[in-house]
TIRO-2110 file (N, C-alpha, C; in Angstrom, 1 decimal):
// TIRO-2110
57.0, -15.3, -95.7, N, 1, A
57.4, -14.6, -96.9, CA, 1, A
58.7, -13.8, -96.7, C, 1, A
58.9, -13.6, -95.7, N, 2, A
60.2, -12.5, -95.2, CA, 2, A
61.1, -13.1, -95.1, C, 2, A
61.0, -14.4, -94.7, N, 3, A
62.0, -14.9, -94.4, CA, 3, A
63.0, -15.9, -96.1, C, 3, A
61.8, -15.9, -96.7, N, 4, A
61.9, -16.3, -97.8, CA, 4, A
62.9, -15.4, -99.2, C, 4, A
62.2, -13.9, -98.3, N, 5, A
63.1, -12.9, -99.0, CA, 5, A
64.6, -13.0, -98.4, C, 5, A
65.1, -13.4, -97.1, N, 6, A
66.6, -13.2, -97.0, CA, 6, A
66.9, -14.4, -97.1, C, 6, A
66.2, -15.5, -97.2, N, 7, A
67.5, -16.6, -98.0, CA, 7, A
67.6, -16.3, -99.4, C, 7, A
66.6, -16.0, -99.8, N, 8, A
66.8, -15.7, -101.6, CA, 8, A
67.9, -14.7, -101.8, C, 8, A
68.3, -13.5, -100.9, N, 9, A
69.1, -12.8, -101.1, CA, 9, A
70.7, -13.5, -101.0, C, 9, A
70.2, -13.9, -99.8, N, 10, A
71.6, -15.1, -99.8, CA, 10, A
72.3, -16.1, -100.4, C, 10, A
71.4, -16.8, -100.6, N, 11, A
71.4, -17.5, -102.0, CA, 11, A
72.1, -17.2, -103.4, C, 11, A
71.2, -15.7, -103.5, N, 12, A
72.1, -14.9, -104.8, CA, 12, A
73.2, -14.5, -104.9, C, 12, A
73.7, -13.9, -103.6, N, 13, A
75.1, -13.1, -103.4, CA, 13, A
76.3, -14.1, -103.3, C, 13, A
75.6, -15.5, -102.3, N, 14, A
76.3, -16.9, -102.7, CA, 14, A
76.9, -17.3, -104.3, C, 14, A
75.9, -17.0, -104.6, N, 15, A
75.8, -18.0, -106.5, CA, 15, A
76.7, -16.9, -107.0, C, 15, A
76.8, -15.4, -106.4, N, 16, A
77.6, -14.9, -107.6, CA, 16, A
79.0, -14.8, -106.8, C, 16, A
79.6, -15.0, -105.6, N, 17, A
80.5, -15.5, -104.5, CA, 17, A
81.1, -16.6, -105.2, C, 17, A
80.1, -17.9, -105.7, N, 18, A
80.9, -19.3, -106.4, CA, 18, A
81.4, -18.8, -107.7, C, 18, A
80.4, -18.0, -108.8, N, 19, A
80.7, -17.4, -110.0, CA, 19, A
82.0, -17.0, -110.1, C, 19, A
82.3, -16.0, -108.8, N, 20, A
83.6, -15.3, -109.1, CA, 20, A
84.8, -16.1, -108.7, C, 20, A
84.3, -17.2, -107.5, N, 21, A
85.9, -18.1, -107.9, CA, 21, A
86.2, -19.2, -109.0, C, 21, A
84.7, -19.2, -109.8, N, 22, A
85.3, -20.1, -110.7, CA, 22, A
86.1, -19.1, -111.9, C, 22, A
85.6, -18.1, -112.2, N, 23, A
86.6, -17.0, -112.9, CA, 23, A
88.0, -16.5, -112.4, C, 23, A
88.2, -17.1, -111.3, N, 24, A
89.6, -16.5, -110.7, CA, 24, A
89.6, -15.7, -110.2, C, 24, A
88.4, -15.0, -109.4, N, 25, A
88.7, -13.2, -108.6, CA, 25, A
88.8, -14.1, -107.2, C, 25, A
90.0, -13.2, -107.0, N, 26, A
90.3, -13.5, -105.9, CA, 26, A
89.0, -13.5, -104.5, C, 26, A
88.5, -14.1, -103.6, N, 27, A
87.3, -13.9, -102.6, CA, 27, A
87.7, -14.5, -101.5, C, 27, A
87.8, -13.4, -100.8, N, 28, A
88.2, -14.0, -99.0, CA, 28, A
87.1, -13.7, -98.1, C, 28, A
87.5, -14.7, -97.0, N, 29, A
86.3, -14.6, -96.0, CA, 29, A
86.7, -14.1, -95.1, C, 29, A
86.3, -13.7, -94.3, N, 30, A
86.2, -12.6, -92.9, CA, 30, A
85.6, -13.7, -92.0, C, 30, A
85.9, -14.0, -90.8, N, 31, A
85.4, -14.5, -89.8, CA, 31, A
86.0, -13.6, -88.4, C, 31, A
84.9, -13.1, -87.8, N, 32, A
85.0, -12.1, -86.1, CA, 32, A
84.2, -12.5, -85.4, C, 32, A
84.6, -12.2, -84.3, N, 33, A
83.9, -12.4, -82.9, CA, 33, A
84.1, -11.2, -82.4, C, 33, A
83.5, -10.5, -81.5, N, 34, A
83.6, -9.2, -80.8, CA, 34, A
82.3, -9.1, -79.2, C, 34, A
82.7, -8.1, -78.5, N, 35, A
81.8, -7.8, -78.2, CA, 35, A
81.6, -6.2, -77.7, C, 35, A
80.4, -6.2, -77.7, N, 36, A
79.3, -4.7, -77.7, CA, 36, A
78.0, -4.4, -76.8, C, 36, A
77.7, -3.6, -77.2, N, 37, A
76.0, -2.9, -76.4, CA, 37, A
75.5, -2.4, -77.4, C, 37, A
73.7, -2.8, -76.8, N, 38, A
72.6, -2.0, -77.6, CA, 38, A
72.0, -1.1, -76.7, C, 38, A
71.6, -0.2, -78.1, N, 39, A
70.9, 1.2, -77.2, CA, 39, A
69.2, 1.0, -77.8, C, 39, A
67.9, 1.2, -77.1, N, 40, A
67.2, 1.2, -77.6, CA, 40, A
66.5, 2.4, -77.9, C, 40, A
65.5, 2.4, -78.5, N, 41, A
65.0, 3.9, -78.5, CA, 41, A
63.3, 3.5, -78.5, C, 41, A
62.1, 4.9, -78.3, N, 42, A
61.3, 4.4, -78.1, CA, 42, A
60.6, 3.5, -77.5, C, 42, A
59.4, 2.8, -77.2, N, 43, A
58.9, 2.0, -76.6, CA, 43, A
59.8, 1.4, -76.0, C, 43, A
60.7, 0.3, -76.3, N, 44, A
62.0, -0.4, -76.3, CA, 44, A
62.9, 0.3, -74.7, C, 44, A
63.1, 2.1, -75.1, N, 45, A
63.8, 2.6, -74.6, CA, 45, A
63.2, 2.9, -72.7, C, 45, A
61.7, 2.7, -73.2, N, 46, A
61.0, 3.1, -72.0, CA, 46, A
60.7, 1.7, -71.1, C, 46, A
60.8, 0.5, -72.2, N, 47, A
60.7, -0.6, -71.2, CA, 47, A
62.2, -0.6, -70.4, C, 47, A
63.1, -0.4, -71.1, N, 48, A
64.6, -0.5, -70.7, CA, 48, A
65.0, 0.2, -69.5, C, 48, A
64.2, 1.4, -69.2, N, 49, A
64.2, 2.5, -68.3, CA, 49, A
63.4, 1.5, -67.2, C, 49, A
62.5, 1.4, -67.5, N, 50, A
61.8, 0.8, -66.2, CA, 50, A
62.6, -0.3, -65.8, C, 50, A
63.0, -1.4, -66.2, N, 51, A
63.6, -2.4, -66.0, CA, 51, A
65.0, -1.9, -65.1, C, 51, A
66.0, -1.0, -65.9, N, 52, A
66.7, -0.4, -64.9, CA, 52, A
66.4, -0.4, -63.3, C, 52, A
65.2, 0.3, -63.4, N, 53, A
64.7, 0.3, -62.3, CA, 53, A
64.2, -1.0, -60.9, C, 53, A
64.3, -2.2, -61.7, N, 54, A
64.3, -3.3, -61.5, CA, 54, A
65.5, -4.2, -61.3, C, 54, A
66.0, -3.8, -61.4, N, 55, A
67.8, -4.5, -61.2, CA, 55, A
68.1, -5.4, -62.5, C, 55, A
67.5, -4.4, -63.6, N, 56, A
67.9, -5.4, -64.6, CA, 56, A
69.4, -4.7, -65.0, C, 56, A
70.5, -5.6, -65.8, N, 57, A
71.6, -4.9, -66.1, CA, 57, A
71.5, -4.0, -67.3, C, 57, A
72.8, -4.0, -67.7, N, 58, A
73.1, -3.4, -69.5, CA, 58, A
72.9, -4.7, -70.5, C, 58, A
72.6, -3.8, -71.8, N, 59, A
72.4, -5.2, -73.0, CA, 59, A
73.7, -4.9, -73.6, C, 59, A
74.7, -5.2, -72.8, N, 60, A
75.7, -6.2, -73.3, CA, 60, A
75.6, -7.6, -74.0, C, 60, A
76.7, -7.8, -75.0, N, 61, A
76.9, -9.2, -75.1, CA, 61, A
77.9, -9.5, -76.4, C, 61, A
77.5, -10.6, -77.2, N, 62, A
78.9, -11.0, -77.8, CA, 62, A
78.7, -11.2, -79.2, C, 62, A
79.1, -10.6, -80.5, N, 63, A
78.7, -10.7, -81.7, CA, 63, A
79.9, -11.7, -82.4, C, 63, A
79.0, -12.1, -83.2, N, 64, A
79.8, -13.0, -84.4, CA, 64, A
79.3, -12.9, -85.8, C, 64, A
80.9, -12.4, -86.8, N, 65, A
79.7, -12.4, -88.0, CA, 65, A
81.0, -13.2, -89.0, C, 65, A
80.4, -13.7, -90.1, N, 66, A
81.1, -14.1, -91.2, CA, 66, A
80.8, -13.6, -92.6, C, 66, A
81.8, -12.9, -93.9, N, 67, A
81.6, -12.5, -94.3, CA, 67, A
82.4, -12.8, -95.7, C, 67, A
82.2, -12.8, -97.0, N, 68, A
83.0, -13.1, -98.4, CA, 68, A
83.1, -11.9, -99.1, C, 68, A
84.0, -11.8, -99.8, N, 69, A
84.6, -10.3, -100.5, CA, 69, A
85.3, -10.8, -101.8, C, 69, A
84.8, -10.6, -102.5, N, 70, A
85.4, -10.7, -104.2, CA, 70, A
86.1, -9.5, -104.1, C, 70, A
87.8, -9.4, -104.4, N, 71, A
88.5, -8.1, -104.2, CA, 71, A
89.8, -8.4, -105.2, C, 71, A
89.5, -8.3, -106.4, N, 72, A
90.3, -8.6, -107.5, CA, 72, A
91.2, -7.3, -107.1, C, 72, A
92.5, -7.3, -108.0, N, 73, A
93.6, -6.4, -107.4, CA, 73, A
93.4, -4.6, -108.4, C, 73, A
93.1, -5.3, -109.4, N, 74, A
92.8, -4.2, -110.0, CA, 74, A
91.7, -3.0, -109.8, C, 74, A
91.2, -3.2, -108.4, N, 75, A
90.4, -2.5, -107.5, CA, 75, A
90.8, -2.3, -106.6, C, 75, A
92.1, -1.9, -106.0, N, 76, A
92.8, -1.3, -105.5, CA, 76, A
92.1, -1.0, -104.2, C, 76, A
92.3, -2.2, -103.6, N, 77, A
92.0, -2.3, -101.8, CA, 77, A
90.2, -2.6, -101.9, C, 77, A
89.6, -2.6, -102.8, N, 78, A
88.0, -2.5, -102.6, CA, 78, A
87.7, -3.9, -102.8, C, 78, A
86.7, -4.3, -101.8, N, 79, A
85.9, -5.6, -101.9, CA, 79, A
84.4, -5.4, -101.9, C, 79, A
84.1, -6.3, -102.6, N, 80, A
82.6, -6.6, -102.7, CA, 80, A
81.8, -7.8, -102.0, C, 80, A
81.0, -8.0, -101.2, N, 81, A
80.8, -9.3, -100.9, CA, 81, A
79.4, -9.4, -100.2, C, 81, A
79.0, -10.5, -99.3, N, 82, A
77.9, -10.8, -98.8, CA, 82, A
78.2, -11.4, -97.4, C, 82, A
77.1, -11.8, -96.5, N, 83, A
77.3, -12.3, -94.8, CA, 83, A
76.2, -12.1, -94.1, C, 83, A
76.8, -12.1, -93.2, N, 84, A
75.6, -12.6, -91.3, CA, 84, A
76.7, -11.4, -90.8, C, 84, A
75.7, -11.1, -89.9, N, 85, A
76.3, -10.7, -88.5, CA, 85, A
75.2, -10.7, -87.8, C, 85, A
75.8, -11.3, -86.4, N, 86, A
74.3, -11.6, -85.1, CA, 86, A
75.0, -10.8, -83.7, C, 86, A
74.3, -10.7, -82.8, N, 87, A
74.2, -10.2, -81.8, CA, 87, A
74.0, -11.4, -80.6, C, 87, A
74.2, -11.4, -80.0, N, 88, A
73.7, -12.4, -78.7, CA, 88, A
74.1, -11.7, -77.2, C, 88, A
73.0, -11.4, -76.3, N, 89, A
73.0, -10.6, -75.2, CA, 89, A
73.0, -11.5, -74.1, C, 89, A
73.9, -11.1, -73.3, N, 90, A
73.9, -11.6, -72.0, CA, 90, A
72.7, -11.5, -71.3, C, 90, A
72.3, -12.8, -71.0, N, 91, A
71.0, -12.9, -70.1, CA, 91, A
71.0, -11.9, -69.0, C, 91, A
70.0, -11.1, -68.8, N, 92, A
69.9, -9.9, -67.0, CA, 92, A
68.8, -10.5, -66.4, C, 92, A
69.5, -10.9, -65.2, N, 93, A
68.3, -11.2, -63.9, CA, 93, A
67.7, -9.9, -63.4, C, 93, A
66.5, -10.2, -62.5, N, 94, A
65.9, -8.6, -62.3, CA, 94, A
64.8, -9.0, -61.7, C, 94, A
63.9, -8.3, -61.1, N, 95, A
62.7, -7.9, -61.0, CA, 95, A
62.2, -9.1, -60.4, C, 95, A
61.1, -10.1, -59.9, N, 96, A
61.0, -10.9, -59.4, CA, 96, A
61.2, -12.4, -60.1, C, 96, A
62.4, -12.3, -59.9, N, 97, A
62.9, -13.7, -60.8, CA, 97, A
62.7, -13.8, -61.8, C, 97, A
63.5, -12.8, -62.5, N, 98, A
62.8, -12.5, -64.3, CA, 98, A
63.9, -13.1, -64.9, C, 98, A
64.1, -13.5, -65.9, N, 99, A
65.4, -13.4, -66.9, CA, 99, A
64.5, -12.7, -67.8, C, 99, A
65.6, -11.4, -68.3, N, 100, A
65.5, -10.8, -70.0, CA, 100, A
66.5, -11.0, -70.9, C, 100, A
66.8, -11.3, -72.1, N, 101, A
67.6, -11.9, -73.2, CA, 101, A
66.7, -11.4, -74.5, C, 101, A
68.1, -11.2, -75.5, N, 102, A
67.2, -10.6, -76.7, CA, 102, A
68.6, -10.9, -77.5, C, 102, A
67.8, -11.1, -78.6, N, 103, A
69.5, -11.6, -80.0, CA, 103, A
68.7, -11.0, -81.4, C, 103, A
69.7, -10.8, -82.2, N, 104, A
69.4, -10.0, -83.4, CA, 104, A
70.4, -10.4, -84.5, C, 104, A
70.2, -10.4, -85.7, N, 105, A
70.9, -10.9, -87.2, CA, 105, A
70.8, -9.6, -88.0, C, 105, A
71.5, -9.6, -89.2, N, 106, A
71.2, -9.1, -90.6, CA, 106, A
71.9, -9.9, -91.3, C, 106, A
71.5, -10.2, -92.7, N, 107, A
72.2, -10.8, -94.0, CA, 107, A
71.9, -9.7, -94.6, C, 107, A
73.2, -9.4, -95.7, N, 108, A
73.1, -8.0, -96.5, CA, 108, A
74.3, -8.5, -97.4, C, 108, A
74.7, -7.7, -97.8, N, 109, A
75.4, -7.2, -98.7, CA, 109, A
76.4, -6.0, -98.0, C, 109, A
78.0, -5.9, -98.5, N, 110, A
78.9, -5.1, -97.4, CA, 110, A
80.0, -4.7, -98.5, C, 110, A
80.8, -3.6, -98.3, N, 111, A
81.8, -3.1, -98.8, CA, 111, A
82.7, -3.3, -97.6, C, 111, A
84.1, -3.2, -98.6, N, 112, A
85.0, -3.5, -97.3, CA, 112, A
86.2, -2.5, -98.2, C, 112, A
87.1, -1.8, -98.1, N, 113, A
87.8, -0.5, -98.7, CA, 113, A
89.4, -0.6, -97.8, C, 113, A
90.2, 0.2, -97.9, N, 114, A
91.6, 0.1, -98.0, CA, 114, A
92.1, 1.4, -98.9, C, 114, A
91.6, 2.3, -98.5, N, 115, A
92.3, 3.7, -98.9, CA, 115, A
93.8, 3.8, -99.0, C, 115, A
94.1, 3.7, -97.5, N, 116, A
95.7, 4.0, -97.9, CA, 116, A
96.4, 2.9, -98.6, C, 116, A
96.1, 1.4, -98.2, N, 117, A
97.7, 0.6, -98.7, CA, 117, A
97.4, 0.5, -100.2, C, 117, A
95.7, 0.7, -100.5, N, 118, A
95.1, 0.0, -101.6, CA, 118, A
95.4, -1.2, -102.0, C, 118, A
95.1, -2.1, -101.1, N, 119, A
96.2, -3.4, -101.1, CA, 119, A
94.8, -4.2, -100.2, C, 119, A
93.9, -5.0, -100.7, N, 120, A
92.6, -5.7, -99.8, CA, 120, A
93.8, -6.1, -98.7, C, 120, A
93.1, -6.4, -97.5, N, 121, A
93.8, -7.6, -96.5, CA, 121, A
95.0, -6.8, -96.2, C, 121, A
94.9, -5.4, -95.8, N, 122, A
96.2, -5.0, -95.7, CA, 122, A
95.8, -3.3, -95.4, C, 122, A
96.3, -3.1, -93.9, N, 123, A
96.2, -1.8, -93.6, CA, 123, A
94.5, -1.6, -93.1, C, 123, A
95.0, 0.3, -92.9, N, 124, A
93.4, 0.5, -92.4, CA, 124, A
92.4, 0.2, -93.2, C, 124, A
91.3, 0.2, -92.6, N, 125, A
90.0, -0.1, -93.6, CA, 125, A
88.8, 1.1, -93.2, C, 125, A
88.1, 0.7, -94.1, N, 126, A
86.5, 1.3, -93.5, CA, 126, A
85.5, 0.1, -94.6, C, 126, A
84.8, -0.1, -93.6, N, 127, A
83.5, -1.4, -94.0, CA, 127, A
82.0, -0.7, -94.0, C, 127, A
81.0, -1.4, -94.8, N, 128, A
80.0, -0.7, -94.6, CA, 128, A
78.8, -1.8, -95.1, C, 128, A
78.0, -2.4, -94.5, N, 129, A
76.7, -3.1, -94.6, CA, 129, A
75.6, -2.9, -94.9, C, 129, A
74.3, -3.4, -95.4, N, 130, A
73.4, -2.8, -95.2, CA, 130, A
72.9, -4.2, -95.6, C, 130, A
71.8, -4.2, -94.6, N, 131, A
71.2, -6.0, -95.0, CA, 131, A
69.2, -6.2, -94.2, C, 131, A
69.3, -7.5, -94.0, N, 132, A
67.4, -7.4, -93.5, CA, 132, A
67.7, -8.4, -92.6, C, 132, A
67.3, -8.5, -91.4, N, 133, A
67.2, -9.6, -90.8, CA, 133, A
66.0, -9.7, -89.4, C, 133, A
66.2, -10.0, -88.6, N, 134, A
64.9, -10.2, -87.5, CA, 134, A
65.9, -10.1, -85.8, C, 134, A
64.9, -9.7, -85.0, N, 135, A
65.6, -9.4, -83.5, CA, 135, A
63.9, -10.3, -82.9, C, 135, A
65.0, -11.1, -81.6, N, 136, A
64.0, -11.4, -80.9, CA, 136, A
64.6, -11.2, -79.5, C, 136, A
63.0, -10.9, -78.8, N, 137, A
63.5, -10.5, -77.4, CA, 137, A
62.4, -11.0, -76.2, C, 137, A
62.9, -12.0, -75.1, N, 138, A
62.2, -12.8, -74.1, CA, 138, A
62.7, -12.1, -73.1, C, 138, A
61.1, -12.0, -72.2, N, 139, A
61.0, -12.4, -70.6, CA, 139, A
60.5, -13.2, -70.3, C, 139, A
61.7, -13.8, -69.5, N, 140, A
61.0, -15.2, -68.5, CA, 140, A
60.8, -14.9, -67.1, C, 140, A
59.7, -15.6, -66.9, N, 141, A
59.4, -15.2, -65.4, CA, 141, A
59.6, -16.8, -65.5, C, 141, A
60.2, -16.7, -64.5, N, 142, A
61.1, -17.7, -63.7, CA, 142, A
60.4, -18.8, -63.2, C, 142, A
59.4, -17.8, -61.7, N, 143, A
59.0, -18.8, -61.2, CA, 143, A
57.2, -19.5, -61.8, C, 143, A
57.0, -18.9, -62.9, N, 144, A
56.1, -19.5, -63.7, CA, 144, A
56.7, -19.9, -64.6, C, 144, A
57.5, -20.1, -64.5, N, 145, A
58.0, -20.9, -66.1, CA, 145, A
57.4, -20.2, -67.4, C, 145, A
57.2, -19.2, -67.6, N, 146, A
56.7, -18.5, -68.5, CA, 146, A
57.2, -17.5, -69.3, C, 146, A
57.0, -17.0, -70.7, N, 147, A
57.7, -16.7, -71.1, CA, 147, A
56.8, -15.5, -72.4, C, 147, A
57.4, -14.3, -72.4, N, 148, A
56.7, -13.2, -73.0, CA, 148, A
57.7, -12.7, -74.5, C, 148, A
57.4, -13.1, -75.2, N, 149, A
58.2, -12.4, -76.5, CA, 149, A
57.8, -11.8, -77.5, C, 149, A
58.5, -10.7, -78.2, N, 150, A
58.5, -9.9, -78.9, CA, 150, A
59.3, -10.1, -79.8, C, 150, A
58.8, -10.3, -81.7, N, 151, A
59.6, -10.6, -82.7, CA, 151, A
59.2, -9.7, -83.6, C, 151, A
60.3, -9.1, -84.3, N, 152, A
60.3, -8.1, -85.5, CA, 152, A
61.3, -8.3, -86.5, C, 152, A
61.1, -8.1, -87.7, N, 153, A
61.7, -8.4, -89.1, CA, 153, A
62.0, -6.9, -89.3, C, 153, A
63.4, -6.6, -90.0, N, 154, A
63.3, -5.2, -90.9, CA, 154, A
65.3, -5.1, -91.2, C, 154, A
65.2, -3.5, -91.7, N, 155, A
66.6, -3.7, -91.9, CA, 155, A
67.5, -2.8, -90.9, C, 155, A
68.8, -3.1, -91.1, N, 156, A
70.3, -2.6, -90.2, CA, 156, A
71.1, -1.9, -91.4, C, 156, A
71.8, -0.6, -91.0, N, 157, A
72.7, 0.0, -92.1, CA, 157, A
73.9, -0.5, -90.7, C, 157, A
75.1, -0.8, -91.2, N, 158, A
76.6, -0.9, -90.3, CA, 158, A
77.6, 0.2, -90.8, C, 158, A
78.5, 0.6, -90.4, N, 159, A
79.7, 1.2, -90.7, CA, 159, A
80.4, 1.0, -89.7, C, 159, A
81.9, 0.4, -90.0, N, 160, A
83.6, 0.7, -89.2, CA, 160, A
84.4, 1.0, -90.0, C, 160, A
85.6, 1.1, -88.9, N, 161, A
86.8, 1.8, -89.2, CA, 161, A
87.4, 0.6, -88.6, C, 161, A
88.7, 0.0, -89.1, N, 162, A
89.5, -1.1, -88.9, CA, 162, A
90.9, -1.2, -89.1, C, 162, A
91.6, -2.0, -88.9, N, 163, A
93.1, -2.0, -89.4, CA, 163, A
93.5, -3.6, -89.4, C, 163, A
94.1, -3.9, -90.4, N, 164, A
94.0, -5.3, -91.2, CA, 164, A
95.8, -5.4, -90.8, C, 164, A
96.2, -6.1, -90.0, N, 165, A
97.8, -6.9, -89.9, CA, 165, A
98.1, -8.0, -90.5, C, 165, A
98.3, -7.9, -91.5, N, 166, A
98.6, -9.5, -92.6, CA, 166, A
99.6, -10.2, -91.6, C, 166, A
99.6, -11.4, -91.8, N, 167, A
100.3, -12.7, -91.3, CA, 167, A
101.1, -13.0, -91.7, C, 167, A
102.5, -13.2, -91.7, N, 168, A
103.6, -13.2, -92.5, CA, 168, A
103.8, -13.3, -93.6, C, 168, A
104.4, -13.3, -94.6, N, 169, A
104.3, -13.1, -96.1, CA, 169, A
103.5, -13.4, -97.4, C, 169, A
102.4, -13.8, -96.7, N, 170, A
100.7, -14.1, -98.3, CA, 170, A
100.3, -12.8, -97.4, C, 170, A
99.7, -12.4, -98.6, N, 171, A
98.8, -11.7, -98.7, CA, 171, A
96.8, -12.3, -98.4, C, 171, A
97.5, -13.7, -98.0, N, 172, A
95.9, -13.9, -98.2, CA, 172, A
95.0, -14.1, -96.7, C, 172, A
96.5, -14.0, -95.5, N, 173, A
96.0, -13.8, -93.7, CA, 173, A
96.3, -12.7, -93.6, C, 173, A
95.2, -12.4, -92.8, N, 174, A
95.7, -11.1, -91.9, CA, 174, A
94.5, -11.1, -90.7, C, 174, A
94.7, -10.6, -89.6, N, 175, A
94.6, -10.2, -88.2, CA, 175, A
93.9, -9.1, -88.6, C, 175, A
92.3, -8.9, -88.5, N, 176, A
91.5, -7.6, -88.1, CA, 176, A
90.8, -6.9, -87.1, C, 176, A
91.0, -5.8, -86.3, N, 177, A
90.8, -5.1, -85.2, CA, 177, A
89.6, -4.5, -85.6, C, 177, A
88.6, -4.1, -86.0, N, 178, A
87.6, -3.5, -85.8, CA, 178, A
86.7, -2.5, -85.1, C, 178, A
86.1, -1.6, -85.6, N, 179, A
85.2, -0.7, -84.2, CA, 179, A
83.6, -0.7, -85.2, C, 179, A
83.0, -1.1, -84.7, N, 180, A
81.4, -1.2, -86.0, CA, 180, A
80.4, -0.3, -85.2, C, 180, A
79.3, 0.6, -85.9, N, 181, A
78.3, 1.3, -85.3, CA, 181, A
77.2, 0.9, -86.5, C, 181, A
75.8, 0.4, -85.8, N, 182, A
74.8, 0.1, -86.6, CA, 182, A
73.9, 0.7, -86.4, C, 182, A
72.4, 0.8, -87.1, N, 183, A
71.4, 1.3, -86.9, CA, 183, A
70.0, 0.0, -87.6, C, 183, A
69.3, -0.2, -86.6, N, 184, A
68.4, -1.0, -87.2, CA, 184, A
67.6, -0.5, -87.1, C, 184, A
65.9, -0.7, -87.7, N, 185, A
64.7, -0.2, -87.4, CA, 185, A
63.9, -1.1, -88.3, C, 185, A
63.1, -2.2, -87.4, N, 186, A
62.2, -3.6, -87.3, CA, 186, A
60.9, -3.0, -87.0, C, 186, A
59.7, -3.9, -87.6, N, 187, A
58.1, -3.6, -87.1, CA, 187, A
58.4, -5.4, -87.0, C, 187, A
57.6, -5.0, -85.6, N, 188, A
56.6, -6.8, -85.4, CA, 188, A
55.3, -6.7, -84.3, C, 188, A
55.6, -8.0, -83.8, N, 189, A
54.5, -8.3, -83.0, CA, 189, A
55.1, -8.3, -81.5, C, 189, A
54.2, -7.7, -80.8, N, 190, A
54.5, -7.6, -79.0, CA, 190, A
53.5, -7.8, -78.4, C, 190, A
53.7, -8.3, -77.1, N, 191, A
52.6, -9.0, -76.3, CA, 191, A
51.9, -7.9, -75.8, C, 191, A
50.8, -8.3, -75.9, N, 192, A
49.5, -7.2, -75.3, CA, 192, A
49.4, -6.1, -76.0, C, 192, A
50.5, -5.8, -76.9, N, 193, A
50.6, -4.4, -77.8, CA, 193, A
50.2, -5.0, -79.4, C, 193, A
50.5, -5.9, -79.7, N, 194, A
49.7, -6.6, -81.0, CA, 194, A
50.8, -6.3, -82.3, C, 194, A
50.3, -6.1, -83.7, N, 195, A
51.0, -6.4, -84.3, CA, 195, A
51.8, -4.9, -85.4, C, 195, A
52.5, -5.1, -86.1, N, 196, A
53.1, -4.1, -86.2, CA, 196, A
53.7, -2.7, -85.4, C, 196, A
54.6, -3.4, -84.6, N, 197, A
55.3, -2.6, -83.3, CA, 197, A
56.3, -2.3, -83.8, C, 197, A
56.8, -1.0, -83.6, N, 198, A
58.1, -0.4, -84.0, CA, 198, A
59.1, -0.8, -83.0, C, 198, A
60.4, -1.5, -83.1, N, 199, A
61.6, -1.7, -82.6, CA, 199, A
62.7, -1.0, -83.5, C, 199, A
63.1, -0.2, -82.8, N, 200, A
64.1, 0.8, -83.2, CA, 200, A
65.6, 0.3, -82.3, C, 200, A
67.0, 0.4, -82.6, N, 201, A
68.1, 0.1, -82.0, CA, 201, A
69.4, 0.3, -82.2, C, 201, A
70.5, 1.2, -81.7, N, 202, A
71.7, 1.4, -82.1, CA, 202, A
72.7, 0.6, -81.5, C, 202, A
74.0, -0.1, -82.3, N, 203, A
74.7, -0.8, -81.4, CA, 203, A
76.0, -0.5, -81.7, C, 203, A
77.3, -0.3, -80.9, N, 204, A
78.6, -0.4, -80.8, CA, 204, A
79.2, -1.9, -80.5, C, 204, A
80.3, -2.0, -81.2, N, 205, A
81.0, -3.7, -80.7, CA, 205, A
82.3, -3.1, -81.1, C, 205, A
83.1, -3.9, -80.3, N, 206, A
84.5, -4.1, -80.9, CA, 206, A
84.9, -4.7, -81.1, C, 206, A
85.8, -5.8, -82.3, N, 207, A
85.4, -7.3, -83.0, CA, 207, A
86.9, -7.2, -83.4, C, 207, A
87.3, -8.5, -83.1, N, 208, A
88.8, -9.2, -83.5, CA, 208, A
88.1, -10.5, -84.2, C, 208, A
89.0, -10.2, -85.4, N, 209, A
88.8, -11.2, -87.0, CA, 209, A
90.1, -11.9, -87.7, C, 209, A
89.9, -12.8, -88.5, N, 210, A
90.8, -13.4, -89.6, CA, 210, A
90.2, -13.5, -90.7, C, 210, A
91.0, -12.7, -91.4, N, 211, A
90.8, -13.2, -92.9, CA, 211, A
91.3, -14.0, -93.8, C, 211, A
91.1, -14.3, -94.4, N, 212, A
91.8, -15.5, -95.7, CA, 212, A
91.5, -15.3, -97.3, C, 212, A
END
């Protein structure tokens, strides 16, 4: 059923994404890659602590998100639009031949703004998200071939600060630098702890993009 709810959301923000270029508003897409760290908190925070303790590393790793913005002119630098953004962590060895790995999504709905040039696709920015999506997170023990996971559904609020360098004379490239801070907070299911578990999580990235 959950899952049902964020394609339907997707789906809608899509349908009204096609709406607006058949009317002529102008809608660009955002495509980044970056990379970042998560912080966990709670339960999450206390397994992370022990694992420390185990030679496990940092939850580093590498995001990618894509994103569409209806940003007619007469709205003076402001976009409206829809997207993904995911997470993917670098696998940590540890403890007796463990791999830990964990990856996480949202689809939402985002603002994207241009105070100073008031010009979309041009100058600084500040962006802001808020969407639903799911985090999953495995330990493998290695030498059993075995495998322990924890999955949770819920939502992420995002906010950055960015600076947009258009591409020689359209207005419709530009080069974006990014800095993003999120907050998620997911219930699911965990092993031996059962069902509705709180996963709580803050994350920094730094993300280089193209727009169009």
């Amino acid at each position: 059923m959950k899952k049902f709810i964020l394609l339907a959301i997707l789906a809608i923000l899509t349908a009204q994404i096609i709406q607006a270029q058949d009317q002529k508003v102008p809608v660009y897409a955002h495509l980044a890659i970056g990379y970042g760290n998560t912080f966990f908190y709670g339960s999450l925070a206390e397994k992370e602590t022990i694992n420390d303790g185990r030679g496990f590393g940092r939850n580093q790793g590498n995001t990618l998100s894509t994103f569409f913005y209806a940003a007619p002119k007469n709205w003076n630098g402001l976009g409206i639009g829809s997207g993904v953004k995911g997470f993917f962590a670098t696998p940590n060895n540890g403890g007796n031949n463990e791999t830990y790995l964990f990856n996480y999504y949202h689809v939402g709905i985002g603002l994207k703004y241009h105070p100073f040039s008031r010009q979309f696709n041009e100058g600084f920015y500040t962006k802001f998200n808020f969407g639903f999506g799911q985090m999953t997170e495995k330990m493998k023990y290695n030498d059993e071939n075995r495998f322990e996971h924890q999955f949770a559904i819920g939502s992420t609020l995002l906010g950055a600060i960015g600076y947009a360098f258009p591409l020689g004379n359209s207005d419709r490239f530009a080069l974006n630098i990014d800095l993003e801070a999120e907050y998620s907070a997911r219930r699911g299911d965990v092993t031996d702890l059962g069902e509705d578990q709180e996963f709580q999580n803050s994350h920094v990235s730094i993300n280089f993009g193209l727009s169009f």
